[in-house]
C-alpha positions as CSV (number, residue, x, y, z in Angstrom):
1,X,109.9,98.9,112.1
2,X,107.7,99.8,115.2
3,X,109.6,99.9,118.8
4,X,110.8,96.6,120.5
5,X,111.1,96.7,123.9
6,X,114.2,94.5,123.6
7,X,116.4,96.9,121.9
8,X,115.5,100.0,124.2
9,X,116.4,97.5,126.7
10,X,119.9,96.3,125.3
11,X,120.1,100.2,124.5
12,X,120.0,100.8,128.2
13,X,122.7,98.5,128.8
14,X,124.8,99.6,126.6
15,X,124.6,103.1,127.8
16,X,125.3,102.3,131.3
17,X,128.4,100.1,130.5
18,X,129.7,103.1,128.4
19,X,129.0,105.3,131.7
20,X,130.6,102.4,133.8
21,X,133.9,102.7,132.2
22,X,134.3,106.5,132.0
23,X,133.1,106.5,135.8
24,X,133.9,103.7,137.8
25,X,136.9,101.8,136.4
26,X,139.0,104.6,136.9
27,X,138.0,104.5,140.8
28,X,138.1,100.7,140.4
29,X,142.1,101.0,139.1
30,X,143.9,98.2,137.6
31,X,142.0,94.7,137.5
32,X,142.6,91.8,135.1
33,X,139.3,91.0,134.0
34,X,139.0,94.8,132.2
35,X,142.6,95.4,131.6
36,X,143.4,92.4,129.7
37,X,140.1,90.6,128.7
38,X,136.6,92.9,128.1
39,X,136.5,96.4,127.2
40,X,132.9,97.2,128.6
41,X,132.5,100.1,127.0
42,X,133.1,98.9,123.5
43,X,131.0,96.2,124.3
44,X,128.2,98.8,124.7
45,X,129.0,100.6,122.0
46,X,129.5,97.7,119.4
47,X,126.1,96.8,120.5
48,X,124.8,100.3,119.7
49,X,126.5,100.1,116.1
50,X,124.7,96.3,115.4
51,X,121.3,98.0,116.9
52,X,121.8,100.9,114.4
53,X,121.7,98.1,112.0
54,X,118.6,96.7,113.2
55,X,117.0,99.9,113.4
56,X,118.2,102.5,110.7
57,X,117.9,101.3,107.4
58,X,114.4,100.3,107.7
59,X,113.8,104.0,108.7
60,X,114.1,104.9,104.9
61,X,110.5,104.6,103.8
62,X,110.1,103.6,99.9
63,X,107.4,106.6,100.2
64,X,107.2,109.9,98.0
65,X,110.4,112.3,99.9
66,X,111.4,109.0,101.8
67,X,114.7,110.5,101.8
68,X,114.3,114.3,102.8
69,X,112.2,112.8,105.7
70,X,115.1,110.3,106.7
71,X,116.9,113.9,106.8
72,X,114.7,115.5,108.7
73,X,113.9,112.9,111.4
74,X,117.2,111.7,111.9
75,X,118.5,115.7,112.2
76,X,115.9,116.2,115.0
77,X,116.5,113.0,116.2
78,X,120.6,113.6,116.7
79,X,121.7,117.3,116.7
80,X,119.9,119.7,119.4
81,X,120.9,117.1,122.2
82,X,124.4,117.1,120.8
83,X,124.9,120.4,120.5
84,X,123.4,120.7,124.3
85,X,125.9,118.1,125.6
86,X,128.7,120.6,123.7
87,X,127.5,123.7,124.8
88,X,127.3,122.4,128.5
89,X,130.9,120.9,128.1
90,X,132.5,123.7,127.0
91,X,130.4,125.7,129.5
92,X,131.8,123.3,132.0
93,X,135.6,123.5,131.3
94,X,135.2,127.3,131.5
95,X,133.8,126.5,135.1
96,X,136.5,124.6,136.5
97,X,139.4,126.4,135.0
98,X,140.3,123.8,132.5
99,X,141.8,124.6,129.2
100,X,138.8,125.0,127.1
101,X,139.5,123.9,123.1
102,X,139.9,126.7,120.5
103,X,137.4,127.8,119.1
104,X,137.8,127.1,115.5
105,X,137.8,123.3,116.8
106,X,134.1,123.9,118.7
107,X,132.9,125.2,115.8
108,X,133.9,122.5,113.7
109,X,132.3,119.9,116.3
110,X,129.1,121.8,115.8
111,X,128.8,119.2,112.6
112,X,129.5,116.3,113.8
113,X,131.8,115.2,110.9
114,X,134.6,117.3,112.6
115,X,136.9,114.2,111.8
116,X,136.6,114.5,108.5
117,X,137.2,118.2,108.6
118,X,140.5,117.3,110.0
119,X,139.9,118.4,113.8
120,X,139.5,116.6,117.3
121,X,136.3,116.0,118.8
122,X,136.1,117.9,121.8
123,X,134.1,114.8,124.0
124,X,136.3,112.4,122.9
125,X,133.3,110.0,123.1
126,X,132.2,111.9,120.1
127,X,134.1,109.3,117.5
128,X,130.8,106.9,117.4
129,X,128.5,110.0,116.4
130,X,130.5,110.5,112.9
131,X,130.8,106.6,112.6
132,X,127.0,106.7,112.5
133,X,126.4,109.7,110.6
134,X,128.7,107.5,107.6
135,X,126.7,104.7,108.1
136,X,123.3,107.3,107.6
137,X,125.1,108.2,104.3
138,X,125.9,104.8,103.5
139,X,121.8,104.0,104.0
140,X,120.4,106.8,102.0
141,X,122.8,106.2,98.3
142,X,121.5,102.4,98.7
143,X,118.3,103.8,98.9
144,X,118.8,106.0,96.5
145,X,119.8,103.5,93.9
146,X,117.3,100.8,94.6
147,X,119.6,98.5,97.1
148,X,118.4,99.3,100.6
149,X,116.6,96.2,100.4
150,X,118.4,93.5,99.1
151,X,119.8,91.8,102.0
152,X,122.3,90.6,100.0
153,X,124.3,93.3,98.6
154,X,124.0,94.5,102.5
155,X,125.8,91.6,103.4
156,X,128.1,91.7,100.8
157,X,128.6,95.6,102.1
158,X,129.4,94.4,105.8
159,X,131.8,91.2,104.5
160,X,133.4,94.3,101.9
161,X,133.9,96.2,105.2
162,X,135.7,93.5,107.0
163,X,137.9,92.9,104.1
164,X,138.8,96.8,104.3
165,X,139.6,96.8,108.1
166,X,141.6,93.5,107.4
167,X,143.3,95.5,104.5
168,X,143.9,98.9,106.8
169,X,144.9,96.8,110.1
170,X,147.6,95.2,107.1
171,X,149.2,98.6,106.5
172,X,148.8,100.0,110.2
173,X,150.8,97.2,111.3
174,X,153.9,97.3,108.5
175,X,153.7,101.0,108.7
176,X,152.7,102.2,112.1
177,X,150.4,104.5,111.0
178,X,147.1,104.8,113.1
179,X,144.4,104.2,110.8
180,X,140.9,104.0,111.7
181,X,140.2,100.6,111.7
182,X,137.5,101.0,113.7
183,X,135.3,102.6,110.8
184,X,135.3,99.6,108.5
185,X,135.2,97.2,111.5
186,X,131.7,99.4,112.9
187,X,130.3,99.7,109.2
188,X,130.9,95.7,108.6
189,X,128.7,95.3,112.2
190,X,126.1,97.9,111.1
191,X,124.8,96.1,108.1
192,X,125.6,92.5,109.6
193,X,123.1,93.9,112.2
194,X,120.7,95.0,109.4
195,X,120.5,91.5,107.8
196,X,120.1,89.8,111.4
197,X,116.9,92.0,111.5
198,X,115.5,89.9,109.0
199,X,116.0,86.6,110.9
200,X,114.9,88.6,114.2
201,X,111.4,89.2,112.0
202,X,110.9,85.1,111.1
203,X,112.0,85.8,107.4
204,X,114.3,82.3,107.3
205,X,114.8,82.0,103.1
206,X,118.0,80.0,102.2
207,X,119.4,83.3,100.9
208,X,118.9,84.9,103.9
209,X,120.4,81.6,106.3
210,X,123.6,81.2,103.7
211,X,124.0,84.9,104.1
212,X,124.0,85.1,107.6
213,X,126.4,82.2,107.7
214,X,128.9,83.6,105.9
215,X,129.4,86.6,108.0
216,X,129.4,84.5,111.1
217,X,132.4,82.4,109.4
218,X,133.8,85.7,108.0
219,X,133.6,87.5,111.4
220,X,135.3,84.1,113.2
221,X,138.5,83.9,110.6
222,X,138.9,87.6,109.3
223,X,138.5,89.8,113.0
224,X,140.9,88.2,115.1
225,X,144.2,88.8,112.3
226,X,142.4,92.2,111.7
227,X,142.3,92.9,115.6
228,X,145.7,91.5,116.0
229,X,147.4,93.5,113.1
230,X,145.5,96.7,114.1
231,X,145.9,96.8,117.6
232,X,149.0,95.2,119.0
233,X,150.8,98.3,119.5
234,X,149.1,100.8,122.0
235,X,148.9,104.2,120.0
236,X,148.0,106.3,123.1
237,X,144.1,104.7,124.0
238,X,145.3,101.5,125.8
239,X,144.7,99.4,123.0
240,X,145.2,95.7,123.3
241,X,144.5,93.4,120.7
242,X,143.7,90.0,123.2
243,X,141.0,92.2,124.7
244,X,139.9,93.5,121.8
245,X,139.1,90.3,120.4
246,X,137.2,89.0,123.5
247,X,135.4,91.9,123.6
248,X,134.3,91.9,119.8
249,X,133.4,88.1,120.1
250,X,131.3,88.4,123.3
251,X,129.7,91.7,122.0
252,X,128.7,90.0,118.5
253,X,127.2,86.6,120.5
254,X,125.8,88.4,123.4
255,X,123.7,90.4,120.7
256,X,122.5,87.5,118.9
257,X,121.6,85.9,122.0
258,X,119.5,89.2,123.9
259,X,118.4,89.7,120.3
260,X,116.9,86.5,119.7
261,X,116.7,84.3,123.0
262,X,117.1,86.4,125.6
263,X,115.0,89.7,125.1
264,X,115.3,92.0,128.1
265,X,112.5,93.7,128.6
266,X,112.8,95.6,132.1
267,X,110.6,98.9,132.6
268,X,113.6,100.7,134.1
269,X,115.9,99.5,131.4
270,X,114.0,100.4,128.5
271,X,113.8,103.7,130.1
272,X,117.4,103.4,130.5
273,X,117.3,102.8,127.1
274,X,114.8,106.0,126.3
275,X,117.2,108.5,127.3
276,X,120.4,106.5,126.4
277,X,121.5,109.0,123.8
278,X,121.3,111.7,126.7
279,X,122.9,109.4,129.0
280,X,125.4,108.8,126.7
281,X,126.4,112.6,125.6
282,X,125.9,114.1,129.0
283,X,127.6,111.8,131.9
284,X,131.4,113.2,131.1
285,X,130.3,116.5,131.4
286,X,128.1,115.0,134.5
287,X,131.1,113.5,135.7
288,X,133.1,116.8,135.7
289,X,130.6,118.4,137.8
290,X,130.7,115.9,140.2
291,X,134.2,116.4,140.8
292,X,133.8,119.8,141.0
293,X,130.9,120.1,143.5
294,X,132.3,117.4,146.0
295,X,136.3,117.5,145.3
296,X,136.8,119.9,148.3
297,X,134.5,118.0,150.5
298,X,137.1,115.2,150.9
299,X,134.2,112.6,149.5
300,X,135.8,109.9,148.0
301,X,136.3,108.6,144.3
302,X,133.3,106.0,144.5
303,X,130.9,108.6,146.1
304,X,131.7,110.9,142.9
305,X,131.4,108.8,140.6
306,X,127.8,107.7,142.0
307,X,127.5,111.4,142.4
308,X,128.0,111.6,138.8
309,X,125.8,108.3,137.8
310,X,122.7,110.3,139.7
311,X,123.5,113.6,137.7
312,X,123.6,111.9,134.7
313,X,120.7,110.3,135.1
314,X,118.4,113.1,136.1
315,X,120.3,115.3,132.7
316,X,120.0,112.6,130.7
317,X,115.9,112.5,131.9
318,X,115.7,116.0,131.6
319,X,117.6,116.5,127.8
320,X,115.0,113.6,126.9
321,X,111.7,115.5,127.6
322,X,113.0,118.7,127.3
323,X,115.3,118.9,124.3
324,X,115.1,115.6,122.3
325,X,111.4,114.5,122.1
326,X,110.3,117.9,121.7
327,X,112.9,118.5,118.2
328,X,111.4,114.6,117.5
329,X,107.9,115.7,117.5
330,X,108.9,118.5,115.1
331,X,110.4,116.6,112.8
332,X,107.4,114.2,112.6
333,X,105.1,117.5,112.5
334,X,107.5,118.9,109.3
335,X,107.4,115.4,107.4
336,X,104.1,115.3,108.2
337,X,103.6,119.1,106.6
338,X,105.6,117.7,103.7
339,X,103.2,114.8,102.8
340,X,100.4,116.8,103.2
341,X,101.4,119.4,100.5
342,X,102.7,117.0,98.1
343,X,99.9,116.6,95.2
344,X,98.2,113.1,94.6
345,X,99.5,110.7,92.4
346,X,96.8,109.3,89.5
């Protein structure tokens, strides 16, 4: 699917409401409307799971080495500007005298599925990138065995992984145990956001309309219990299950709305939305700088955080040209290589 404008735009957004909560609402303190209502920054990032959706799966060309070159592009595409954003972390706690993680823990977040190798991530905003990297997985076995394409095994996949959370939000509630939930939950959005492509692109069969509807109604009785049951004990990440459902219901209309009706376009936000993935890994490391260049001056909270919102920026501008389109370009340059050694088909 070529670039829409749209999406790099609602990609902007959702970066800077991501940066918005790390940055400013802890200079903003207590107020209702975030505490016990909206979570902006899951609002951004359930918005970058559903454009995932949109986007991913249709990545995986039904070509000769589709799959290796899904590997290769999305490698390029994800890993050197990771690893920067790690490397300047680490080199950042080091800086400031903070306690800086062991090392068998950095070296496990080198892969980005440290989760599953049973260690923390060391940006704790890291949690999405292995949520993705699942869903990557996920993409290629369909595509492997012949059901990328059928819209409706993907929705059955997403209403299979609302049924899961429901199930795992059922058994973190009776036993206390804090399971992620929020896997299932993001995978279920992922794919819903990979059939509402196909409505995006004017493809309105009955299949595709029943389909869509039963997620909708699926998504309206099954995520509030599963919010409620999952999250109304706080396990230590201010958790609240009324704002968690707000947020996931104004997340999941907002898309289809900017989606469908209301497609922002905006030069500076689809730039925004260019070098989201730097703005996204960069501005807590950003933010730590911040502190430490104007803490001593006696500046205030506000003026570091827009201290840290212009580093980030210029990082996240910087990472872009310097790191991530180059490693992008190579990976189109290696597939590319690939095709043209692979023999012709008669």
């Amino acid at each position: 699917m070529k670039r829409l404008a749209y999406l790099d735009a609602l990609r902007g957004v959702a970066a800077l409401m991501v940066v918005f909560t790390h940055l400013f609402l802890p200079v903003i303190g207590h107020v209702w409307v975030f505490d016990a209502l909206i979570d902006p920054g899951k609002l951004g990032v359930l918005w970058f799971f559903m454009i995932s959706g949109v986007v991913i799966p249709y990545s995986l060309k039904p070509v000769p080495d589709g799959a290796r070159r899904f590997l290769i592009s999305r490698f390029m595409r994800l890993y050197p500007a990771y690893w920067v954003s790690l490397l300047l972390f680490v080199v950042m706690l080091g800086l400031t005298g903070a306690p800086l993680p062991p090392l068998k823990q950095v070296i496990a977040n080198l892969t980005m599925v440290q989760a599953a190798l049973g260690f923390d991530d060391v940006i704790g905003l890291y949690w999405t990138l292995f949520i993705e990297l699942v869903f990557y997985g996920l993409c290629l076995a369909l595509f492997m065995g012949g059901k990328l394409y059928d819209q409706t095994f993907r929705a059955r996949c997403s209403l299979a992984f609302l049924l899961m959370a429901l199930a795992m939000s059922v058994v973190r509630a009776l036993t206390e145990r804090k399971l992620p939930v929020a896997l299932p939950l993001a995978l279920s959005l992922m794919f819903f956001g990979s059939v509402w492509r196909q409505w995006l692109l004017a493809e309105h069969s009955q299949e595709l309309t029943r389909n869509l509807k039963m997620l909708l109604i699926a998504f309206v009785v099954l995520l509030p219990p599963t919010l409620i049951m999952a999250y109304h004990q706080d396990m230590g990440t201010g958790e609240t299950w009324g704002r968690y459902c707000f947020t996931y219901a104004v997340a999941i209309s907002s898309f289809l709305l900017l989606t469908r009706s209301v497609r922002l376009d905006h030069p500076a936000l689809v730039w925004l939305g260019a070098v989201s993935y730097s703005l996204y890994l960069l501005h807590p490391t950003m933010g730590m700088l911040a502190e430490f260049v104007l803490a001593r001056t006696g500046a205030s909270a506000l003026i570091i955080a827009l201290f840290a919102t212009l580093l980030t920026l210029g990082a996240a501008h910087l990472c872009f040209h310097f790191i991530e389109a180059p490693f992008i370009q190579l990976g189109k340059r290696l597939n590319n290589r690939k095709a043209k050694t692979q023999p012709l088909s008669v």
